[in-house]
KEDO-873369 format. One record per residue (C-alpha): residue in one letter; x, y, z. Coordinates in pm, 1 decimal. Example, Ala and Ser with C-alpha at 12.3 -4.5 7.8 and 13.67 -1.06 7.14 Angstrom:
2
NODE res     east    north       up
NODE   a   1230.0   -450.0    780.0
NODE   s   1367.0   -106.0    714.0
This chain:
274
NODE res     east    north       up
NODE   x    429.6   3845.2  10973.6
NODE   x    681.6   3817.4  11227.0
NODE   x    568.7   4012.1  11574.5
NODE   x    855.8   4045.5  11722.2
NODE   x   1106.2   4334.8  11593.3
NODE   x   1256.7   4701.5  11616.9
NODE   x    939.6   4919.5  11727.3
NODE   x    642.1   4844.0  11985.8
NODE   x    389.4   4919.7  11701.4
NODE   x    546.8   4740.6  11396.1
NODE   x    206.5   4782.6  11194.7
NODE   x    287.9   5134.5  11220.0
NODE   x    662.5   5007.5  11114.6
NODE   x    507.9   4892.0  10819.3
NODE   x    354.2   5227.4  10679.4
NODE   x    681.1   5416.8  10674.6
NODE   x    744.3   5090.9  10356.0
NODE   x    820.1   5328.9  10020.5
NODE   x    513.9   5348.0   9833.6
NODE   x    274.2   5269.8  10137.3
NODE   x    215.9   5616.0  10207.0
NODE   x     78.8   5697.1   9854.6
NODE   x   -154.9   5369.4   9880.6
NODE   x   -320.7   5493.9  10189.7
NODE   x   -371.4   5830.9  10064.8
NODE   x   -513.8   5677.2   9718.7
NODE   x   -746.2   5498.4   9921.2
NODE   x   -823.3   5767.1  10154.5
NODE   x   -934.0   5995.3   9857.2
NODE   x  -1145.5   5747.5   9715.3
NODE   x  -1306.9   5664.6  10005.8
NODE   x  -1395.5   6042.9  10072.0
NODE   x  -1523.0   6064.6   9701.1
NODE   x  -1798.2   5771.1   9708.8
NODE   x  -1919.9   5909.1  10076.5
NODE   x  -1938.2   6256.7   9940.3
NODE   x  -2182.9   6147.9   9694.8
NODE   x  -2531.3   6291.2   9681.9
NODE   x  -2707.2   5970.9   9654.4
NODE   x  -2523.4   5856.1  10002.4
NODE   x  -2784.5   6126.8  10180.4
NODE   x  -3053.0   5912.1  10096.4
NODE   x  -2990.0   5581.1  10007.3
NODE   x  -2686.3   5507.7  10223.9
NODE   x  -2857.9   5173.3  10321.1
NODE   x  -2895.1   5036.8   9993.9
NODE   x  -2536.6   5079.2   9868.6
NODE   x  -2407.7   4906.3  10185.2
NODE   x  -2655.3   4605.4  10077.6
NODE   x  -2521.9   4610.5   9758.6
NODE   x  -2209.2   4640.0   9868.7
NODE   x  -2264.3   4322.4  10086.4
NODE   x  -2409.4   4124.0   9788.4
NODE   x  -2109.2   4226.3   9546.3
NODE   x  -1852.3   4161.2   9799.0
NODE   x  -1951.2   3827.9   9878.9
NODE   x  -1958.7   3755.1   9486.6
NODE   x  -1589.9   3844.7   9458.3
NODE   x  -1490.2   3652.5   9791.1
NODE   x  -1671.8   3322.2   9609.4
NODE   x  -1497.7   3373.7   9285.8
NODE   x  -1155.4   3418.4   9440.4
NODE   x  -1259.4   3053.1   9610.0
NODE   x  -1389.9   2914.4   9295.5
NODE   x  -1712.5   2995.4   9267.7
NODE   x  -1688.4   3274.3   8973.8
NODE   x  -2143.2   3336.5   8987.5
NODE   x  -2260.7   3633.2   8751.9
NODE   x  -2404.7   3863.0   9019.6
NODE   x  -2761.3   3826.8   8910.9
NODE   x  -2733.6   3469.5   8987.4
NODE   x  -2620.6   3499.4   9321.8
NODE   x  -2902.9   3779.0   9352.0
NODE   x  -3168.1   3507.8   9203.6
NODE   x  -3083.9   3227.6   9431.7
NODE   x  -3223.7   3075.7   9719.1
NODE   x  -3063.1   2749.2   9725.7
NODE   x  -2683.8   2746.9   9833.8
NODE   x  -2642.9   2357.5   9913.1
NODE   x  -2691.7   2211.5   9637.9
NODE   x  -2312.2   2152.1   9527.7
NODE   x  -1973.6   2238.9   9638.3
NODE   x  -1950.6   2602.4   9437.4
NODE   x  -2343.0   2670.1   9564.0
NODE   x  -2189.5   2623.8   9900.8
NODE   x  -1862.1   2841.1   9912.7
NODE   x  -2174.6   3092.2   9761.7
NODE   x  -2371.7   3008.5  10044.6
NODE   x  -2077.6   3060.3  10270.9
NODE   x  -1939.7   3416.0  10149.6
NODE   x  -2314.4   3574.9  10201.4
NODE   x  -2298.4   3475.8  10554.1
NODE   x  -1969.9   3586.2  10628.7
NODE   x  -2153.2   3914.3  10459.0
NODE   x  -2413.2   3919.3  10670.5
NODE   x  -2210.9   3842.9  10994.9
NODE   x  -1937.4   4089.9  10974.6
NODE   x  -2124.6   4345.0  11097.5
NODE   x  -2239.2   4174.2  11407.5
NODE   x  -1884.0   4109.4  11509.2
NODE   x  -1765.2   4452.1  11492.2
NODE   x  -1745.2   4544.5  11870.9
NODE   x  -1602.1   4197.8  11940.0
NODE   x  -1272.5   4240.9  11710.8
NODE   x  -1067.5   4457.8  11919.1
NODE   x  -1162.9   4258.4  12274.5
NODE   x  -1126.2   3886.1  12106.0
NODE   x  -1035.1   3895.9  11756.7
NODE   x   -949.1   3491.2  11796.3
NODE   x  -1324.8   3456.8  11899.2
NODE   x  -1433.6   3670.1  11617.5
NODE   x  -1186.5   3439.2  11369.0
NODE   x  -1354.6   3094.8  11543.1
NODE   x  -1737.1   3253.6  11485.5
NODE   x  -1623.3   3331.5  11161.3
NODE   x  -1521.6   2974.5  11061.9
NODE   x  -1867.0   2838.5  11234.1
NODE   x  -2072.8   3068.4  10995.2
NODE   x  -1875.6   2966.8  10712.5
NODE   x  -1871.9   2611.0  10734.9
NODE   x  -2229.0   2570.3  10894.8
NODE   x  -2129.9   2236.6  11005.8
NODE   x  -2111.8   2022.3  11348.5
NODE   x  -1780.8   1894.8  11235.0
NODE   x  -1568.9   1907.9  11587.3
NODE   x  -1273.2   2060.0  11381.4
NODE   x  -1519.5   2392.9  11310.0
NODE   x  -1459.4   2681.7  11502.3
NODE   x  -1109.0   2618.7  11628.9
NODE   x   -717.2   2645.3  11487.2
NODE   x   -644.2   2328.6  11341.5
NODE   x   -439.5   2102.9  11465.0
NODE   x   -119.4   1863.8  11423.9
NODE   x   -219.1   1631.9  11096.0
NODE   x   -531.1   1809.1  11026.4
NODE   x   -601.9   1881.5  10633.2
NODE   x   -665.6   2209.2  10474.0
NODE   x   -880.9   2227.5  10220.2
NODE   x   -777.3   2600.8  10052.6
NODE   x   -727.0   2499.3   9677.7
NODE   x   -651.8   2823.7   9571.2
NODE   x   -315.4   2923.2   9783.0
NODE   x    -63.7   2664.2   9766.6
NODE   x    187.5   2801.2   9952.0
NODE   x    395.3   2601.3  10218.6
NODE   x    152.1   2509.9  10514.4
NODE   x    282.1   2656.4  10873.2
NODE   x    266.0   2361.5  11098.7
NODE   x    -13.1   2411.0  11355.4
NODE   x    203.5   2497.2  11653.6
NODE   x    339.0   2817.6  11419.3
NODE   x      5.8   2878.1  11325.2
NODE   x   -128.7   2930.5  11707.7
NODE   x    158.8   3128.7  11770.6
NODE   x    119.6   3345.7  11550.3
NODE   x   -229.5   3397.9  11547.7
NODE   x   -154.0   3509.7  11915.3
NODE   x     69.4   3759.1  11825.8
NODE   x   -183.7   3915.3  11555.9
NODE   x   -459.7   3917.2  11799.9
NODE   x   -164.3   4107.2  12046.1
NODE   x   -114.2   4386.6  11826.9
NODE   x   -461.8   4441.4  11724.2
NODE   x   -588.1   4407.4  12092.2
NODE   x   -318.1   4643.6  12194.4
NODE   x   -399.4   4911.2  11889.1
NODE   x   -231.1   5054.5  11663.4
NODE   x   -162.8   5422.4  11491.2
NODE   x   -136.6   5197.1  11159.5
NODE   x   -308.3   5304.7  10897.7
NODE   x   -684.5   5107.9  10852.8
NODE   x   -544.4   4978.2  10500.5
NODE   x   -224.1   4829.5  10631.1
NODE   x   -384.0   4705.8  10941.6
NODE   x   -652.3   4510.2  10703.7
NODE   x   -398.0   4437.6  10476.7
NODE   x   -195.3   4256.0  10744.2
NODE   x   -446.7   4086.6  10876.6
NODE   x   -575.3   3975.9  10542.5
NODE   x   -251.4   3811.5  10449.0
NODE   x   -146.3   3661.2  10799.8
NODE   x   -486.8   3465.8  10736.7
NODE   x   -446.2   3313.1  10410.5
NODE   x    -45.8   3270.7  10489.4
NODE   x   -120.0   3042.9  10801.5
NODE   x   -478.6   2913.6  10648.3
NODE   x   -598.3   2853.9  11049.0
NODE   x   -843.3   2635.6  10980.6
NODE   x   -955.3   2344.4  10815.6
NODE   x  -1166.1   2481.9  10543.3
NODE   x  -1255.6   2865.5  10425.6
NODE   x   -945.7   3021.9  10494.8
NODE   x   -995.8   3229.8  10153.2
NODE   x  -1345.6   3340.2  10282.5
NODE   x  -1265.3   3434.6  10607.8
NODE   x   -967.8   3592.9  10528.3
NODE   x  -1085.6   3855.2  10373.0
NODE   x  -1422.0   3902.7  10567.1
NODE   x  -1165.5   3992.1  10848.3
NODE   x   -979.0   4262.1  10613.0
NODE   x  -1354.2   4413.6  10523.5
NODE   x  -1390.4   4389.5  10960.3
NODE   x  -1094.8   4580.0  11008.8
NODE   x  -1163.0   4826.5  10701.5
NODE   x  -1546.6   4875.7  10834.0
NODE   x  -1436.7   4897.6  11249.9
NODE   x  -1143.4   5127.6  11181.4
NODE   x  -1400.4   5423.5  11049.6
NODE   x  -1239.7   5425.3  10684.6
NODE   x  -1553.1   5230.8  10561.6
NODE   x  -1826.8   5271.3  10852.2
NODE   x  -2102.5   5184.1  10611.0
NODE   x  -1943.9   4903.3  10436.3
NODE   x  -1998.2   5001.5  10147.9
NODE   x  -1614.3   4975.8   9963.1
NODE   x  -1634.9   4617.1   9922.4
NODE   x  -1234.0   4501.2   9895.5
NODE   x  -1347.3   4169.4   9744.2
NODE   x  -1528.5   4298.6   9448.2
NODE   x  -1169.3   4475.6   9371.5
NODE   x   -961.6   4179.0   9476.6
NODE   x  -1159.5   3934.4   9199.5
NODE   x  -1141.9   4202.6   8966.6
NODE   x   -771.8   4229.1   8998.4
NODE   x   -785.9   3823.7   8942.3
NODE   x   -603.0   3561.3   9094.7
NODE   x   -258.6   3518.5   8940.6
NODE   x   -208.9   3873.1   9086.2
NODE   x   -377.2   3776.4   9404.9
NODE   x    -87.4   3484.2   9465.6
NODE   x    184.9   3700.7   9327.4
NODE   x     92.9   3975.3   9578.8
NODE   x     60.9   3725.0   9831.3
NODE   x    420.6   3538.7   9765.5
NODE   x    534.4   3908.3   9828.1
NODE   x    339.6   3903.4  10202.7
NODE   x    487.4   3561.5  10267.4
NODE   x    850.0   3672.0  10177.6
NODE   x    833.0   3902.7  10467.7
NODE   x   1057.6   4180.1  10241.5
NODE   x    984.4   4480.7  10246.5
NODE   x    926.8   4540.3   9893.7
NODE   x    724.7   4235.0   9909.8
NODE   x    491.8   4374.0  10229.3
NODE   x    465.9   4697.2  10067.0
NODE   x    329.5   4527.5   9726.4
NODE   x    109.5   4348.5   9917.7
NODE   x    -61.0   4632.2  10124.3
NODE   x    -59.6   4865.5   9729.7
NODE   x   -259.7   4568.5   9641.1
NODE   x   -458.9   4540.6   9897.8
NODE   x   -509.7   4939.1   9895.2
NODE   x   -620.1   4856.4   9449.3
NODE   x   -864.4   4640.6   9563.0
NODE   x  -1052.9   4869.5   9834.5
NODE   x  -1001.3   5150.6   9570.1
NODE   x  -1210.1   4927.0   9259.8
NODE   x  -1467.1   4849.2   9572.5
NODE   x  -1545.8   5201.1   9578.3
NODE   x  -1537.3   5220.2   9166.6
NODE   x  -1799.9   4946.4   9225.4
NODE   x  -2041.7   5124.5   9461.6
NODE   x  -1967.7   5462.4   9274.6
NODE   x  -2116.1   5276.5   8996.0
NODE   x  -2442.1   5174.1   9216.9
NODE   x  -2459.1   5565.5   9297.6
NODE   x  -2485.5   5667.0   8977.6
NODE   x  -2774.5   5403.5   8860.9
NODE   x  -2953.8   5491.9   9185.5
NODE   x  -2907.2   5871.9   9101.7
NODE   x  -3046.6   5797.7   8709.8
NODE   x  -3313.7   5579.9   8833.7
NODE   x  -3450.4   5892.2   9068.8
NODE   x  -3418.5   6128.9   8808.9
């Protein structure tokens, strides 16, 4: 996403895009729904771990790692080979989001580096930073052009700008933005996938539309499936408008079928105390 334009907020720009306005509400009313629940009184803490679990399940499938839930539930051991690993990976980034929350709108660059050190639990000297000029990505899944690294630092710059300066944008196009500026300039050398959408569920959770995490994005991103992952993506990249606003609709499906998900948690936990 190009920073520089018409309007001094243009994440704001982006939610007068036709079609945005109905996304946000959708997800707005959704939202509201799964809060209002009764089960939420009580048990608010073990829908958000849920939440957590099912979330990082999605983000690992999206990355290649498609685990039944109960298996990720059952296991211990996430190094064993490469898919136990982006696992492994996608329950930290889980686990860490939360911590990071009152960093984001200070650093968000610092947040970004921590996020890469959690997910690739490594001493490589490349972890932890932007990469740089003739440094490989490994992010199987997008194959879209890759920014050269000067592009990418520029404008990773200008996204930490606008967020660090605020915005009256909407939490879904905010996290929507953010989500697709990630996997568009893949930063780093490895889990761009992962982290990219840890940040949209940091921006979802820190903006107050999800304050108890518990409308994982990534369990309605996996669910929506890859091909229309990309294809929603290509529209991001394009920079269009019809292509931004397809992108942020998507991104706005995907928080909705989060909150099917932990609806769906609800309602065992509400049988189960019966």
């Amino acid at each position: 996403m190009s920073t520089t334009g018409a309007t001094a907020d243009p994440l704001a720009a982006l939610g007068s895009l036709p079609g945005v306005a109905e996304s946000v509400e959708s997800v707005r009313k959704a939202v509201d729904r799964v809060y209002g629940h009764r089960i939420m009184r009580r048990r608010s803490n073990e829908i958000t771990s849920e939440a957590a679990l099912r979330g990082a399940r999605g983000s690992a499938a999206l990355s290649g790692a498609d685990w039944a839930l109960e298996e990720v539930r059952r296991r211990t051991d996430f190094g064993a080979d490469a898919e136990a690993r982006v696992v492994g990976a996608a329950l930290r980034l889980s686990a860490e989001g939360g911590q990071l929350l009152s960093i984001w709108r200070q650093s968000p660059l610092r947040v970004l580096a921590r996020l890469h050190l959690v997910a690739a639990a490594s001493d490589d000297d490349r972890v932890g930073r932007p990469r740089q000029a003739g440094e490989p990505v490994d992010e199987p899944l997008v194959e879209l052009p890759l920014p050269a690294a000067g592009e990418v630092a520029g404008r990773l710059e200008g996204l930490a700008d606008l967020i660090i300066a605020g915005t009256s944008a909407p939490a879904l196009v905010t996290a929507a933005v953010v989500h697709g500026e990630l996997l568009a300039l893949r930063p780093f050398v490895s889990h761009n996938g992962l982290i990219a959408r840890a940040a949209e569920r940091i921006v979802l959770i820190g903006s107050g539309l999800d304050p108890k995490a518990i409308c994982p994005a990534e369990v309605g991103h996996a669910e929506l499936g890859r091909a229309s992952y990309l294809a929603a993506l290509d529209g991001y990249v394009s920079g269009t408008p019809e292509g931004m606003a397809a992108w942020i609709a998507h991104c706005g499906r995907a928080v909705e079928l989060g909150v099917r998900e932990s609806t769906a948690v609800c309602e065992a936990l509400q049988r189960g105390a019966a």
